[in-house]
C-alpha positions in Angstrom: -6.6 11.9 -22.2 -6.2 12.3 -26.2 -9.1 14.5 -26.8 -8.0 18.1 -26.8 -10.9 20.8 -25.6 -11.3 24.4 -26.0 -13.6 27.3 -26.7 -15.1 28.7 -30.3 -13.8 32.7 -30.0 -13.2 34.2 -26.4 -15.5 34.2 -23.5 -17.4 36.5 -21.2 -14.4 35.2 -18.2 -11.7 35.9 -20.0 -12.4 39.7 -21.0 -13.9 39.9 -17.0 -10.2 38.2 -16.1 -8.7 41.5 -17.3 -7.3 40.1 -20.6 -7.8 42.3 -23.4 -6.3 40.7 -26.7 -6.6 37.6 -28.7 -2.9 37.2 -28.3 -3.2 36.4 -24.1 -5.7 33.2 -25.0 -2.8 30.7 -25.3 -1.4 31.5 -21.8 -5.4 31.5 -20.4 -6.3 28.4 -21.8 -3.5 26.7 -20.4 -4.0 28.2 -17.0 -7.2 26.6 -17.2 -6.2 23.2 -18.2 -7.4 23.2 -21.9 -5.6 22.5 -24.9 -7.6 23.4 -28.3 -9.0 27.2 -29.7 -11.0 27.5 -32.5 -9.9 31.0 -34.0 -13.3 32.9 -35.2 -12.8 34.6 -38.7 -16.9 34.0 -38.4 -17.3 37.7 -40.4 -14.2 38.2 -42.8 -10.5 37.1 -42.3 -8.9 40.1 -41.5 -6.1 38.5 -38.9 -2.7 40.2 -40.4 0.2 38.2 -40.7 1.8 39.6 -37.6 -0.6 38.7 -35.2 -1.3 35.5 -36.7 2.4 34.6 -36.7 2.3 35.7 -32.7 -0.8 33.9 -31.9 0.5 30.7 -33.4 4.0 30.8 -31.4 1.8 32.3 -28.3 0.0 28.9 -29.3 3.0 26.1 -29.4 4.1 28.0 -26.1 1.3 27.0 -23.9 0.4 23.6 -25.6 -2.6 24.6 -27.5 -3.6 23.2 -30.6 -5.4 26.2 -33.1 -8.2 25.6 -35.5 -9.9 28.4 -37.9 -13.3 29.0 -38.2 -14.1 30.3 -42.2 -16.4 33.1 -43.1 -19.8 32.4 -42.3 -20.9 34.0 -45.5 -19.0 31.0 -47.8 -21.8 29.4 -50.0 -20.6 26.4 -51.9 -24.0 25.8 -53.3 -24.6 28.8 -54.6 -26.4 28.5 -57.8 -24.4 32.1 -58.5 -21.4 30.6 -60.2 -19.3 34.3 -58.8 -21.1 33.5 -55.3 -18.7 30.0 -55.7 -15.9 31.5 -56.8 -15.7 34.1 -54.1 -16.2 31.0 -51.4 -13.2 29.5 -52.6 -11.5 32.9 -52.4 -12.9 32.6 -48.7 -11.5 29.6 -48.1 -7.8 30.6 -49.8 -7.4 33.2 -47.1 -8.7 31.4 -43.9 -6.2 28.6 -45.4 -3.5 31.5 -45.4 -4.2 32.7 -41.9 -4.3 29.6 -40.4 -0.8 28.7 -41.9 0.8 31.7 -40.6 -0.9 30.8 -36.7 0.9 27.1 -37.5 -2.7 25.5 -37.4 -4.2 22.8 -40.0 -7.7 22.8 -39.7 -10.6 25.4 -41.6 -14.0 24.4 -40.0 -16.3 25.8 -42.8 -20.7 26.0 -43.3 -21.4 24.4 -46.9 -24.0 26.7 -47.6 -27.9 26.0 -48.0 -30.7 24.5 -50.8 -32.6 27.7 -51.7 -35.3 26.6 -53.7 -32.8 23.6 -54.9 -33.3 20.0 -54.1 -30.8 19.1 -51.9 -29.3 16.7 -54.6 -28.6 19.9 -56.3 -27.6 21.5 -53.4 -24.8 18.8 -52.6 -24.1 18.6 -55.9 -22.9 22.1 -56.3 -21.2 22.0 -53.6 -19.2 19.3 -53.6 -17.6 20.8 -57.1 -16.9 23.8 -55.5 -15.5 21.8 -52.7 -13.3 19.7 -55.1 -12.4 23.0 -56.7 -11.2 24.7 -53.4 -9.2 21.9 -52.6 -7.2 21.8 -55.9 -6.8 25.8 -55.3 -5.7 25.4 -51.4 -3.0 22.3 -52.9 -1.6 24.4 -55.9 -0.6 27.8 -53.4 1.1 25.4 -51.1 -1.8 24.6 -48.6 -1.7 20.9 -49.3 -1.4 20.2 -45.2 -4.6 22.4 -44.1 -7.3 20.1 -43.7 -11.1 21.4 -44.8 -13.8 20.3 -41.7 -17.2 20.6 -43.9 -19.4 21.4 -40.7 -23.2 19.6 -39.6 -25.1 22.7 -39.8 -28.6 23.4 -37.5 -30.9 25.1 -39.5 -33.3 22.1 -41.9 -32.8 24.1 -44.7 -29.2 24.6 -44.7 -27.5 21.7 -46.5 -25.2 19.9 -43.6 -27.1 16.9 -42.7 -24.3 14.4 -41.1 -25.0 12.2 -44.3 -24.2 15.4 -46.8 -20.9 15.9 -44.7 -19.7 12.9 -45.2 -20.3 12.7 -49.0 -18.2 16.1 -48.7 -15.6 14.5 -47.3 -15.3 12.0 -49.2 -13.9 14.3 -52.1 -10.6 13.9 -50.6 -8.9 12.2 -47.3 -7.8 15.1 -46.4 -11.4 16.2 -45.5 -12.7 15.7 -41.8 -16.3 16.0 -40.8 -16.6 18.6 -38.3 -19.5 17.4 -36.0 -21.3 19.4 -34.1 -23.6 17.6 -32.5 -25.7 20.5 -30.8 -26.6 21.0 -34.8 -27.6 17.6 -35.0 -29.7 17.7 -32.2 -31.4 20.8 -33.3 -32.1 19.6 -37.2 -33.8 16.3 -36.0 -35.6 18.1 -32.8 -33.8 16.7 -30.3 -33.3 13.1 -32.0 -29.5 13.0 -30.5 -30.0 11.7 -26.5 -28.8 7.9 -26.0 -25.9 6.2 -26.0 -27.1 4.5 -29.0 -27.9 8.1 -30.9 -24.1 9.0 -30.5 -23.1 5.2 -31.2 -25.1 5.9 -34.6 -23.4 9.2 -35.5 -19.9 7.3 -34.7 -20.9 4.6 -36.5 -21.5 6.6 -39.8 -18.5 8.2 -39.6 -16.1 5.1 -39.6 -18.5 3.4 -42.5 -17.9 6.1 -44.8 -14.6 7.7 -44.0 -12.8 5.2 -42.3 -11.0 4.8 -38.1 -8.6 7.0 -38.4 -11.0 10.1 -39.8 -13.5 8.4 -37.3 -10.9 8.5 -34.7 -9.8 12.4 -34.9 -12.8 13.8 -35.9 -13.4 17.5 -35.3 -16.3 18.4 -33.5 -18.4 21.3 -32.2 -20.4 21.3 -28.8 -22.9 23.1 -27.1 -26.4 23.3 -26.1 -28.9 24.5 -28.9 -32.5 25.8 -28.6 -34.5 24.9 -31.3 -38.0 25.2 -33.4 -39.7 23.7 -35.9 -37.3 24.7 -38.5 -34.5 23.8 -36.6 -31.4 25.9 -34.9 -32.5 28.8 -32.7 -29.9 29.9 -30.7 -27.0 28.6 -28.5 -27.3 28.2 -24.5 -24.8 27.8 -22.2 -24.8 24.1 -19.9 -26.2 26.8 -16.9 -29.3 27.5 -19.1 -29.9 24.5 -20.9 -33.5 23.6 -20.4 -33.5 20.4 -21.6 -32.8 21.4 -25.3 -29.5 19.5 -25.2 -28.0 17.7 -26.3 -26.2 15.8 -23.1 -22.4 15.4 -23.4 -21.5 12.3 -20.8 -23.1 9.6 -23.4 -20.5 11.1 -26.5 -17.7 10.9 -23.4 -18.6 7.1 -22.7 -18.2 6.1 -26.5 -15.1 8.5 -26.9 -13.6 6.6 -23.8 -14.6 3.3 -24.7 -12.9 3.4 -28.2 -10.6 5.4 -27.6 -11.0 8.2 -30.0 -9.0 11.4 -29.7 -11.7 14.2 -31.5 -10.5 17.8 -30.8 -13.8 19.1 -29.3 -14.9 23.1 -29.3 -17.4 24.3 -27.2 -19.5 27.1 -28.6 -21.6 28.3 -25.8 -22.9 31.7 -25.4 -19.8 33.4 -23.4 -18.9 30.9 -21.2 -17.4 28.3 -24.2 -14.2 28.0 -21.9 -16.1 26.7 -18.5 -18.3 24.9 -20.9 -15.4 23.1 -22.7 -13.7 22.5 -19.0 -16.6 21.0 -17.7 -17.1 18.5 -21.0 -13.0 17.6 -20.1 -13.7 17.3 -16.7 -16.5 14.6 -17.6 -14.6 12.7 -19.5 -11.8 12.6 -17.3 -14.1 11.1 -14.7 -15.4 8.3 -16.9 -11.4 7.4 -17.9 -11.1 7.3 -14.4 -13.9 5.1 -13.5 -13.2 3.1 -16.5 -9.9 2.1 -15.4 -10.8 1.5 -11.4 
């Protein structure tokens, strides 16, 4: 299996396990056969140097591959020219933090349209984008790569087609895909084989296999409204929201693509992400009987 799995942040099991700090997730992850974490700087990188450096060894120790998740509060299409500045700042130290833990991807929102057109919209942010990058290469952050994520919410910009022109500022970008998102903005649109086979598709027209191969992706099931995103179930409460992960596995299998996929259920993103391996595993397994 090349697809590494793990959980956004740490779950309700692992506090009930009797674990009490960040730094014991390496050695729980492992115990529980996954390979990935996506560390949450959701509200304000304040990780210090120490710990990150600890996390990161904790990390290589136990086989598990660390992303960082940016400040939620980043706006690259800010029509606040300061607003901009500061994301970049944002993105600087979730870049720095994610050095020290030995990791090399920063999953980050792009922001929303306001009272913009989402031309606009894109437009400012993929000069701040550009921007950022520059800023990450020129303090020595040339290796981290920048995961523009598909956000939920209609009005937020992060369609998978906005993404992708994000990404194509540099190679170094990688769409982050969460496909709960995409199932939420288009009200449940993402369901067949065929619906992932699009999503896929678009990715490897505009970015190429090997972005298309290793793409970074998010996963969970979303309840949504009319404007989109609501709020994020677990698989045990799912009630028919979705979307469902065994057509993705199929098409993952079948071309053999090695995505790093975080589960970001609500407190049981570990079991969540185990059971989305365990799928997978099965279908590899009945592929090759």
């Amino acid at each position: 299996m090349t697809a590494k799995f793990g959980p956004a942040g740490n779950s309700d099991a692992f506090y009930e396990a009797g674990n009490k700090a960040t730094l014991q997730i390496p050695g729980y992850l492992e115990s529980l056969g996954l390979t990935a974490y996506e560390y949450q700087c959701g509200r304000g990188v304040t990780v210090g140097e120490e710990t990150a450096r600890k996390l990161g060894a904790k990390a290589a120790e136990h086989g598990i591959t660390l992303s960082l998740h940016a400040p939620y509060y980043i706006s690259l299409s800010s029509v606040e020219p300061e607003k901009r500045e500061a994301s970049i700042g944002y993105l600087l130290a979730s870049a720095r933090a994610l050095d020290w833990m030995g990791g090399s991807r920063v999953i980050l929102h792009s922001g929303s349209c306001g009272k913009m057109s989402r031309e606009q919209a894109l437009s400012l942010a993929c000069e701040t984008l550009a921007r950022a990058r520059a800023a990450l290469d020129e303090a020595g952050y040339a290796h981290i790569v920048l995961c523009p994520e598909t956000m939920g919410k209609i009005n937020q910009l992060g369609t998978l087609e906005e993404v992708l022109t994000l990404c194509e500022l540099d190679e170094r970008m990688l769409p982050c895909i969460d496909f709960g998102h995409l199932n939420a903005r288009t009200l449940g649109a993402v369901r067949t084989q065929e619906d992932y086979a699009a999503i896929l598709d678009a990715v490897e027209q505009r970015l190429g296999k090997e972005r298309a191969r290793s793409f970074h992706s998010h996963f969970s099931k979303i309840e949504y409204t009319a404007g989109g995103e609501k709020r994020h179930l677990t698989f045990a409460t799912d009630t028919g929201f979705g979307p469902d992960f065994e057509p993705l596995a199929r098409l993952v299998v079948q071309r053999g693509l090695s995505p790093t996929i975080i589960c970001e259920s609500a407190g049981t993103q570990d079991l969540d992400a185990l059971a989305m391996q365990q799928t997978l595993k099965q279908i590899e397994e009945e592929m090759a009987s």
